[in-house]
C-alpha angles and dihedrals in degrees: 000000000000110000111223134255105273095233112174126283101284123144113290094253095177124010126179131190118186087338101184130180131202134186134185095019096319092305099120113043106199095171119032108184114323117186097185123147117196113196129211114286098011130138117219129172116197111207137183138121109281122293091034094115104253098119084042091058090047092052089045094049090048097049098246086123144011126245114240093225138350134061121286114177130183104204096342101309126107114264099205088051100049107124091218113038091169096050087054089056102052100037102046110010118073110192124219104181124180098246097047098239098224137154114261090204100046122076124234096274092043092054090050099049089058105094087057102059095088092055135074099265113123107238091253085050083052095051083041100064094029087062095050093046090047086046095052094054089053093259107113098105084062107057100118103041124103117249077248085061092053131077120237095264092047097048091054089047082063095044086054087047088048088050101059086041087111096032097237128180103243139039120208114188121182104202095331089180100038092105100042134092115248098263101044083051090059095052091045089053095042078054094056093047096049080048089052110048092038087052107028096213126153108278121199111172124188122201142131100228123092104210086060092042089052094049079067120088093238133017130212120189130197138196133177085358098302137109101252100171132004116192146149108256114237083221129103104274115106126195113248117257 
């Protein structure tokens, strides 16, 4: 078994024990036992070639799916057995995903403002806060465009608006940079680490390149489903205190 990073003393976020995960009748094992603890304000960034589970892991902690075996906590509570998944979700998990996810008919603030609608802002408090948060990634000369409008660099700035719509606690971002040019996915990393470090929240970032998994504080790779490896970057992150 890999012994974890020693990272500080924060709050234990996620904690798994044995998590496993089955598909097709237990035919295809895409976890096969992962012990991993991810502490408040922490950066981690999960890496491994593709089927090695670590999509798998992201949808599990976020509540988009439930492990086959094995124990997976939030803040100490059970998250199978949450009453209100969705809740959790919106509440506490903001999502990052490789092809944006945004609406083709709603404009920039609209799409940003989604994640909203099933909360108590008025709809000028929700345009409010769609435009500040729209503002403070660089956007606001764009509010009214369509993601067509947009280029791909631009269109993943709004989903990472959209995702901090509801100020949750966490960010999850399956290869947030997997469909941008390499310039456009430095920018976008140089962006979640400016997030991170004004707003301290609990960063897990999936991707399969090494040079995005090491601008994360600590880096977790995978392989076959399993934790292979668990360190502290020597790059720039730095876990919240």
């Amino acid at each position: 078994m890999v012994e974890p990073a020693q990272i500080g003393s924060g709050d234990v976020v996620f904690e798994t024990v044995e998590l496993k995960k089955h598909f097709d009748g237990g035919k295809v094992v895409a976890l096969r036992g992962v012990d991993l603890q991810i502490r408040q304000g922490e950066f981690v960034s999960v890496i491994g070639p593709s089927g090695c589970g670590k999509s798998t892991l992201l949808a599990l902690l976020g509540c988009l799916d439930k492990p086959s075996e094995g124990t997976l906590t939030y803040r100490g509570q059970s998250i199978p057995d949450l009453p209100d998944p969705a809740s959790y979700r919106s509440r506490e998990i903001g999502f990052i995903f490789q092809s944006f996810h945004l609406l083709p008919t709603f404009t920039v603030v609209e799409n940003v403002q989604i994640p909203m609608f099933e909360g108590k802002l008025s709809r000028a408090q929700r345009k409010e806060r769609a435009v500040g948060l729209l503002k403070s990634i660089g956007l606001e000369h764009r509010l009214g465009h369509l993601p067509s409008e947009l280029s791909g660099g631009e269109r993943q700035r709004v989903a990472i608006a959209r995702s901090l719509a509801n100020g949750p606690s966490v960010l999850l971002a399956d290869e947030p940079t997997g469909n941008l040019d390499s310039n456009s996915a430095q920018q976008i990393m140089e962006l979640i680490l400016q997030l991170h470090a004004e707003m301290g929240m609990t960063f897990v970032l999936v991707t399969h390149d090494l040079a995005i998994a090491e601008r994360a504080y600590r880096t977790v790779s995978m392989r076959d489903g399993r934790v292979t490896s668990d360190r502290v970057s020597n790059h720039t992150a730095t876990a919240a205190h």
